[in-house]
C-alpha positions as CSV (number, residue, x, y, z in Angstrom):
1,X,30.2,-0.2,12.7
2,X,26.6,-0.3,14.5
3,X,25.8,2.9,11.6
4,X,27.0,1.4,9.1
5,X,25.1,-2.0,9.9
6,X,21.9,-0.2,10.2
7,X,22.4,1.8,7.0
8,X,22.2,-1.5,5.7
9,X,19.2,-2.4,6.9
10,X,18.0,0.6,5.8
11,X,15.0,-0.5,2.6
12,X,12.5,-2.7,3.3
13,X,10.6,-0.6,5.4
14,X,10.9,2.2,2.5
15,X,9.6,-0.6,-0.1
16,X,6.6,-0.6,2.4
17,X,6.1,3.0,1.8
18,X,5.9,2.6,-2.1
19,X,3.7,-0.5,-2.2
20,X,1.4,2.0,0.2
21,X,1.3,5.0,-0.9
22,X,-0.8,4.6,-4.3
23,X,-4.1,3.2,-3.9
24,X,-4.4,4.4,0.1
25,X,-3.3,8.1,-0.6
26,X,-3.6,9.4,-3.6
27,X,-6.9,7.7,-4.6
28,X,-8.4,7.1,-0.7
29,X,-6.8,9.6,1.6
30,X,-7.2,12.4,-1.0
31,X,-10.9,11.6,-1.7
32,X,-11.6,11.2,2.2
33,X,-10.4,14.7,2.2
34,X,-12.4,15.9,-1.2
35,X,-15.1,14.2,0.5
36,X,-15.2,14.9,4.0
37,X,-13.2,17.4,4.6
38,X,-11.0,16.8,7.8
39,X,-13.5,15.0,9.8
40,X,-12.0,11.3,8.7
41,X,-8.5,12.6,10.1
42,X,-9.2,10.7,13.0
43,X,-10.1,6.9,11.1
44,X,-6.8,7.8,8.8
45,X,-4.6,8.2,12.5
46,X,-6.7,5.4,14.3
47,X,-6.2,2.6,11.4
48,X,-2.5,3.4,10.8
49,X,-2.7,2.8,14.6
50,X,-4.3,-0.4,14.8
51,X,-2.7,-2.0,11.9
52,X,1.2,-1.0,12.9
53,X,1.4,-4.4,15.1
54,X,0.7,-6.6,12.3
55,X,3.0,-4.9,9.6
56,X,5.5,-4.4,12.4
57,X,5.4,-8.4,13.4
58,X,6.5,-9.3,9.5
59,X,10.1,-7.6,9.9
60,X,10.2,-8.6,13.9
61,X,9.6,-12.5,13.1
62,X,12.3,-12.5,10.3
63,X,15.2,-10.6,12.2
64,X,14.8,-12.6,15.2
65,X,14.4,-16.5,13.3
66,X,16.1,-15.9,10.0
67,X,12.9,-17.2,8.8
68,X,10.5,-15.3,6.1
69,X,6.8,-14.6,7.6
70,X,5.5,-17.5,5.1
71,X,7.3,-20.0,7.2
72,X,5.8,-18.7,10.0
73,X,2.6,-19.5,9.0
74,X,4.3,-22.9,7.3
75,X,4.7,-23.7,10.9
76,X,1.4,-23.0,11.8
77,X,-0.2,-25.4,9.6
78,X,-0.6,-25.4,5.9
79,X,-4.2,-23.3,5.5
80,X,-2.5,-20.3,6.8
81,X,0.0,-20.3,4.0
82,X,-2.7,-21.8,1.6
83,X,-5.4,-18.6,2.6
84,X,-2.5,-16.8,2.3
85,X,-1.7,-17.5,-1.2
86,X,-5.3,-17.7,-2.6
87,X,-6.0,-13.9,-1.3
88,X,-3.1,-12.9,-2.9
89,X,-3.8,-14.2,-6.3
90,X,-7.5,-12.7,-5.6
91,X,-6.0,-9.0,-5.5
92,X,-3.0,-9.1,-7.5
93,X,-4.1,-8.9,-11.1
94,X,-7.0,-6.4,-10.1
95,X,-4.9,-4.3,-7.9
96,X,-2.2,-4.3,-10.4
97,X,-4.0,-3.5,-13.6
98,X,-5.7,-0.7,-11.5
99,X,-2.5,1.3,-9.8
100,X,-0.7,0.7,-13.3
101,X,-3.7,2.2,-15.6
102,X,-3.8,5.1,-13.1
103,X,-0.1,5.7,-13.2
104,X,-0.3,5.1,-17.0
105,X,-2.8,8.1,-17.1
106,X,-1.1,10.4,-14.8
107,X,2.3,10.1,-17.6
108,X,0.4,11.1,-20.1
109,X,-1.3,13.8,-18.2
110,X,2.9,14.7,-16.8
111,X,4.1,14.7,-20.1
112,X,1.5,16.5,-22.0
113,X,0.5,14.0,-24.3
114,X,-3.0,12.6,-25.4
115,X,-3.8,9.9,-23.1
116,X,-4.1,6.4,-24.8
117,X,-4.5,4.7,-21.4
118,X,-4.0,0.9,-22.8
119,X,-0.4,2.1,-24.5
120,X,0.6,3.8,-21.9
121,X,-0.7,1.4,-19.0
122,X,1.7,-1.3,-21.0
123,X,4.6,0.9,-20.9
124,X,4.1,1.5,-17.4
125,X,4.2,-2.1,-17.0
126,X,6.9,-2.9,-19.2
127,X,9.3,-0.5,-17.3
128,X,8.2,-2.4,-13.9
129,X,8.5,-5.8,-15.3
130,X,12.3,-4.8,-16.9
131,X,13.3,-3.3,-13.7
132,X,12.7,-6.0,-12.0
133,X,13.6,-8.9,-14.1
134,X,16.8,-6.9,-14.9
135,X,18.0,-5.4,-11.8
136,X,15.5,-7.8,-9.1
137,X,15.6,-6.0,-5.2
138,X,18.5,-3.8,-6.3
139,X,16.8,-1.4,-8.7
140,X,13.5,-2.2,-6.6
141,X,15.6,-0.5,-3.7
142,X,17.3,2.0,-5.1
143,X,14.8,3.7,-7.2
144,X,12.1,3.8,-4.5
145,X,14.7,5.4,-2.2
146,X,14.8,8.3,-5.2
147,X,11.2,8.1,-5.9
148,X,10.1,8.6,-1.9
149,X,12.5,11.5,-1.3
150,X,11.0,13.0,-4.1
151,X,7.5,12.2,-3.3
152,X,8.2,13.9,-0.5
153,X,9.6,16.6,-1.3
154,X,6.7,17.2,-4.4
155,X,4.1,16.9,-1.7
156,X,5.2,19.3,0.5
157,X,5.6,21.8,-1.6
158,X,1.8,21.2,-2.5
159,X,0.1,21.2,1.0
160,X,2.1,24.8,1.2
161,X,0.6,26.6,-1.2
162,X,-3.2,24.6,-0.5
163,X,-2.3,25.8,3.0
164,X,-1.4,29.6,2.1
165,X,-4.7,29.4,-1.1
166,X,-7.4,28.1,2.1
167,X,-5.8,30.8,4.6
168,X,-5.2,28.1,6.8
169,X,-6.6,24.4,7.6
170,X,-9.8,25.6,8.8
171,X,-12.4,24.9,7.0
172,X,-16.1,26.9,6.3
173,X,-18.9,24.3,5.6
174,X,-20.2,21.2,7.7
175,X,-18.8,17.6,6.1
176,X,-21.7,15.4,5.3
177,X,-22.8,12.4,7.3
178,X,-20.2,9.7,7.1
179,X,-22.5,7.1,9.1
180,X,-25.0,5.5,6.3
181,X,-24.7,3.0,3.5
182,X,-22.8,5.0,1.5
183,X,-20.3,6.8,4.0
184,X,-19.8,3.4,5.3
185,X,-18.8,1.6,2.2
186,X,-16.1,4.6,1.9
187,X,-15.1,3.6,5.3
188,X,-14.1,-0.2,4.6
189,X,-12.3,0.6,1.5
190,X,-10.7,3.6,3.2
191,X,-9.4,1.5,5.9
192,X,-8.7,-1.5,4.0
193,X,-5.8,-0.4,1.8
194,X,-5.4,2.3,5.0
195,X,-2.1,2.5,4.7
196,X,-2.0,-1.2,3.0
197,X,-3.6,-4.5,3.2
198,X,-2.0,-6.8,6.2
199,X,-0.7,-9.6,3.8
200,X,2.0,-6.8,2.6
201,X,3.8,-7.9,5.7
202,X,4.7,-10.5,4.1
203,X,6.6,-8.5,1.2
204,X,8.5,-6.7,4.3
205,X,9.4,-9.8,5.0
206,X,10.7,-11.1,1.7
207,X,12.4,-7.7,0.8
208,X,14.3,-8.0,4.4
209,X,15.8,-11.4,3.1
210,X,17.0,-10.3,-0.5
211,X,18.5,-7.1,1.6
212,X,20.4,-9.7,3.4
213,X,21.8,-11.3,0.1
214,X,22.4,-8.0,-1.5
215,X,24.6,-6.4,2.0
216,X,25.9,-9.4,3.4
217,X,24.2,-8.4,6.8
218,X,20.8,-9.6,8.4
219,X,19.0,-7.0,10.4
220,X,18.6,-7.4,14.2
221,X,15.1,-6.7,15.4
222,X,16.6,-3.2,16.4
223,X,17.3,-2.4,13.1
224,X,14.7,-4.0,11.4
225,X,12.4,-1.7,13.9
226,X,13.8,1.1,13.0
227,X,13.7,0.2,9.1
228,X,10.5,0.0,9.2
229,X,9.7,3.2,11.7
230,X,11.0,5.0,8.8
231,X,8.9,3.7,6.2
232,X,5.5,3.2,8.2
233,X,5.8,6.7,10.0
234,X,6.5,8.3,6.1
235,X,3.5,6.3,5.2
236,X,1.0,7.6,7.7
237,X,2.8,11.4,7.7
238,X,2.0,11.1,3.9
239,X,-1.1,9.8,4.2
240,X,-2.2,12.9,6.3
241,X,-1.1,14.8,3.8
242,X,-3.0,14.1,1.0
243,X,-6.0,13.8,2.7
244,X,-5.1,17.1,3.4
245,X,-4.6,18.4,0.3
246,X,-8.2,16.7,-0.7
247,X,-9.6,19.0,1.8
248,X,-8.1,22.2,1.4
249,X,-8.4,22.3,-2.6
250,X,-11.4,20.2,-3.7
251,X,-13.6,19.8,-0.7
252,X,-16.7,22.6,-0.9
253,X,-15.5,23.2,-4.6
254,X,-19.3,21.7,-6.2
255,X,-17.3,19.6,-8.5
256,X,-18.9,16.4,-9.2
257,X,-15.8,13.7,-8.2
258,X,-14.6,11.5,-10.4
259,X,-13.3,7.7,-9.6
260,X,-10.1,6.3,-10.0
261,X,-8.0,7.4,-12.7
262,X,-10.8,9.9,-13.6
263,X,-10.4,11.6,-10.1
264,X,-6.6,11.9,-10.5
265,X,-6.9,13.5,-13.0
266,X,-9.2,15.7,-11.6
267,X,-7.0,16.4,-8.6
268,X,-4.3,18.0,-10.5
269,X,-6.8,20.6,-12.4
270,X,-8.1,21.7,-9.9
271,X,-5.0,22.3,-8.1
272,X,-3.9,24.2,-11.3
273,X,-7.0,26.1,-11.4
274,X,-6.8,27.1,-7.6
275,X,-3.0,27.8,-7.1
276,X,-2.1,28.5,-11.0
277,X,-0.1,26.7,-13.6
278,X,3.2,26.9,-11.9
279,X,1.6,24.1,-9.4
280,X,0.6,21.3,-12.3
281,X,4.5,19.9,-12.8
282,X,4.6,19.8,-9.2
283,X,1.2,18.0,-8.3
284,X,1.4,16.0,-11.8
285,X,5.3,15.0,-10.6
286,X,4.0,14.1,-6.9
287,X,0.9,11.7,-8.8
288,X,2.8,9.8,-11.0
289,X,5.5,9.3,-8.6
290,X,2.9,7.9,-5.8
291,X,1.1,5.7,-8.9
292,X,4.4,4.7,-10.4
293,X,6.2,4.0,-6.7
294,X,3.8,1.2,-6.3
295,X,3.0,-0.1,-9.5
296,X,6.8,-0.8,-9.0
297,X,6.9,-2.5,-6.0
298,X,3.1,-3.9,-6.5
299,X,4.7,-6.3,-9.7
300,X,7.7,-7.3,-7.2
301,X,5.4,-7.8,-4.3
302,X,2.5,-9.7,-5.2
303,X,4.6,-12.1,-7.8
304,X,7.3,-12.7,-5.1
305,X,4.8,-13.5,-2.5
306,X,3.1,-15.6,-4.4
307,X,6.4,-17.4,-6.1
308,X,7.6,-17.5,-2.5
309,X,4.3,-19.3,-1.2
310,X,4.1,-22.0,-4.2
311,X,8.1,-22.8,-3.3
312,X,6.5,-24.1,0.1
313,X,3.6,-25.2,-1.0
314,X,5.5,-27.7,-3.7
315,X,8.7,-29.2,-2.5
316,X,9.5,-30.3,-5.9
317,X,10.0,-26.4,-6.1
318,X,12.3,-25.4,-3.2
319,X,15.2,-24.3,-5.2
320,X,13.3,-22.6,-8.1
321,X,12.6,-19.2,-6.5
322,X,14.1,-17.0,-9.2
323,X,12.8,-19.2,-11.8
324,X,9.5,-19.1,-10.4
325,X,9.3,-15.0,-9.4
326,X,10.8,-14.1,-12.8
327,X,7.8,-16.5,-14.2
328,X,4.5,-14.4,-11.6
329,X,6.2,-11.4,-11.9
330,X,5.3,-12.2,-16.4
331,X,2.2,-14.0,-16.5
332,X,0.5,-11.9,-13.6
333,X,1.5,-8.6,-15.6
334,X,0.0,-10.1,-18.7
335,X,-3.1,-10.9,-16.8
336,X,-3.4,-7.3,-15.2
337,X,-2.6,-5.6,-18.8
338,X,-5.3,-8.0,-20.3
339,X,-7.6,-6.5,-17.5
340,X,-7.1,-3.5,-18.3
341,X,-7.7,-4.1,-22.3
342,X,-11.1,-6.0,-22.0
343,X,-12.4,-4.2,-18.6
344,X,-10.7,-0.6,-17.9
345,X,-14.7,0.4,-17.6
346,X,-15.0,-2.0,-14.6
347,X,-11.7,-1.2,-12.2
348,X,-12.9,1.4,-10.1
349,X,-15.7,-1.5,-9.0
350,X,-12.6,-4.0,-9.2
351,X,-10.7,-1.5,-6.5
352,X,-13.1,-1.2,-4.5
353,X,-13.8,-4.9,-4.2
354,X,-10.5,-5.3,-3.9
355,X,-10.0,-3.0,-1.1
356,X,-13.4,-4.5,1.1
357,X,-11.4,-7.7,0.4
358,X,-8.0,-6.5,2.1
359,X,-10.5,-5.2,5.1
360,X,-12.6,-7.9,5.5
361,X,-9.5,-10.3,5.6
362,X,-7.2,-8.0,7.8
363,X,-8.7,-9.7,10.9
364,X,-7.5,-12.9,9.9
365,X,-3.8,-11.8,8.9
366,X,-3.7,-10.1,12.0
367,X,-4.5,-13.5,14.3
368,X,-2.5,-15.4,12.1
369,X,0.4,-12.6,12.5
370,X,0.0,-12.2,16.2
371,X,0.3,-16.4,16.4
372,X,3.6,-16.8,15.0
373,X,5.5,-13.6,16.9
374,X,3.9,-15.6,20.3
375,X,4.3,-18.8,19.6
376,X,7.1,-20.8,21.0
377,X,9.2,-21.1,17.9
378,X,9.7,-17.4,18.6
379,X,12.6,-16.7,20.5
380,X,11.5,-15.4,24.0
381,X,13.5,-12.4,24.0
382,X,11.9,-11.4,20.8
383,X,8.4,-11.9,21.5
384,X,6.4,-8.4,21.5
385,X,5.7,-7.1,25.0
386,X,3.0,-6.0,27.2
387,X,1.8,-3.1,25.4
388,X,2.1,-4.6,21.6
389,X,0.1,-7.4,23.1
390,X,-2.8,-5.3,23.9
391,X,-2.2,-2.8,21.1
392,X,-2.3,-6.1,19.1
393,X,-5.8,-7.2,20.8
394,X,-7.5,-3.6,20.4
395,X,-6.7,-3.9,16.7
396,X,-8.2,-7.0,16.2
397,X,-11.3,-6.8,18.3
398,X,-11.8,-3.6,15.7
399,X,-10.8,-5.1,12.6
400,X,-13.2,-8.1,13.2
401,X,-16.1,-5.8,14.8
402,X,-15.8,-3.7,11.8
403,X,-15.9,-6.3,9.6
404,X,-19.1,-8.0,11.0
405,X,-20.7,-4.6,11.3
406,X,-20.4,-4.5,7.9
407,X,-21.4,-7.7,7.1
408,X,-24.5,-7.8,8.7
409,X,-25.2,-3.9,7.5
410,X,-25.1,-5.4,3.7
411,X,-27.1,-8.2,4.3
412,X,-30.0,-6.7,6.3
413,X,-29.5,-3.2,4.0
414,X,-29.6,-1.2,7.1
């Protein structure tokens, strides 16, 4: 009975993995690596560190209250849940347009067809948006479980044979300085999506309570843990590899890199031109699936989150969730495609703005996060412990260093 209870906690934590595994690895962890070689290993493990708490608080809080994360911060006070919502509506349309034009791209590119990034961009989006107003959390759950296992699988396969092509992971030349104006601008959008913005905590959280509705059974903070052990540790194994395969194929090559969709595309010919043209389905099939994964759970997220946050916000609006999901989930798609019609040329600036945003607030989700799983409307029993405590404090005193370093490195322009 205790299997079969956890096997129905079992997706949340997975949806994590999707919503992470776009913008962070293919596009960050993989250019760290084309970039740098191996020597940013060690921010990619340190970050996934410092950030588990926070993520990890998100399904904690909601197993033991039976509460969503947003009422957490409800009970807070109401500029949590208002900074809440206004960040979110910052990032969603760009974040959105950008992970769906890429995974647009990277279909034409699997299919072999000429790439009309606007038409396919919109069908892209079109499936996500039927998916979800069709099927809601149950296609959303059981086509990431598919599209993970497969991602998997694809990328595997691919760090084998860029293993076996380098003769190793060892690498010949000397990675360039990391620790100038340049380097560290790379840094704070590495480590901002690294492996996702805190706010997706919330989504954990909101995914956990549709998983409730869908299996009858709400997760104890045991299971809930070790939901979302599976999906975090898969998220920061994956994001090791990619940067990985960055390294060991591109890195020292003397191409020029691309950005965004253009470097995607990029990283599957020279894969094919390294390793041969029995490689391209596989590293084609492991990009669209990472782009696709979460531009999927990206137009369930950030609409839900910020359908779920108006709910409380208006209490004329309490019992119009579904109305008012099915409605974001529309208009932001509309907005994102529209992005991508009048400003494709801008989005890799839009990314990375977007990304410095998700860094530069991650210090204030992580307070407000740490807050509710200690405050006393948090059963005792349930608070975290000693060690989570200080894991909790090391990650914030970084997050907020790191983001003041950078402040005052932009303003002064040293």
């Amino acid at each position: 009975m205790k299997n079969k209870n956890l096997l129905k906690s079992i997706g949340p934590g997975i949806l994590l993995a999707g919503a992470a595994i776009g913008g962070s690895h293919l596009l960050a962890s993989t250019t760290a690596g084309a970039k740098y070689g191996f020597s940013l290993l060690w921010i990619v493990l340190l970050i996934n560190l410092l950030k588990y708490p926070f993520f990890e608080y998100g399904q904690r809080y909601t197993a033991a209250t039976g509460e969503t994360i947003l009422d957490g911060y409800q009970r807070l006070g109401r500029w949590e849940l208002l900074v809440f919502f206004l960040l979110t509506l910052l990032t969603a349309i760009a974040n959105i347009a950008g992970v769906s034009l890429i995974a647009g791209i990277l279909a034409a590119e699997l299919f072999g067809t000429a790439p009309h990034p606007f038409l396919w961009t919109a069908l892209v989006m079109g499936v996500c948006v039927t998916l979800m107003l069709a099927g809601k959390y149950k296609w959303l759950d059981r086509a990431m479980k598919i599209q993970i296992s497969l991602l998997a699988l694809a990328t595997v396969i691919a760090l084998a044979a860029a293993a076996r092509y380098n003769g190793g992971f060892v690498l010949s030349e000397a990675p360039p300085p990391v620790w100038n104006q340049t380097g560290i601008l790379f840094l704070i959008a590495l480590m901002g999506w690294m492996p996702a913005p805190i706010e997706l905590s919330a989504w954990t959280s909101l995914w956990m309570k549709e998983r409730t509705k869908e299996t009858g059974h709400a997760a104890t903070v045991r299971e809930a843990r070790v939901d979302f052990h599976i999906g975090y540790f898969t998220t920061a194994g994956l994001a090791v590899v990619f940067l990985s395969l960055g390294a060991l194929v591109m890195y020292g090559s003397g191409e020029t890199l691309e950005a965004g969709a253009g470097f995607a595309k990029q990283f599957i010919k020279l894969y094919t031109q390294a390793l041969g043209s029995w490689i391209r389905p596989v590293v084609a099939l492991a990009a669209f699936i990472t782009m696709f994964s979460t531009s999927l759970t990206c137009i369930d997220g950030y609409p839900r989150a910020l359908a779920a946050s108006l709910q409380r916000m208006v209490p004329a609006w309490r019992t119009r969730f579904n109305l008012l999901h099915s409605a974001t989930i529309v208009i932001i798609t509309l907005l994102a495609l529209a992005v991508v019609g009048c400003f494709d040329k801008s989005l890799k600036l839009m990314l990375n703005v977007a990304m410095i945003l998700s860094f530069l607030a991650a210090p204030v989700f992580a307070v407000i996060n740490y807050r509710i799983v200690t405050a006393d409307f948090m059963p005792a029993a349930d608070r975290p412990g000693k060690p989570m405590r200080i894991l909790s404090w090391a990650g914030i005193l970084f997050l907020a260093g790191f983001s003041l370093f950078f402040i005052v490195s932009r303003v002064t322009g040293n």
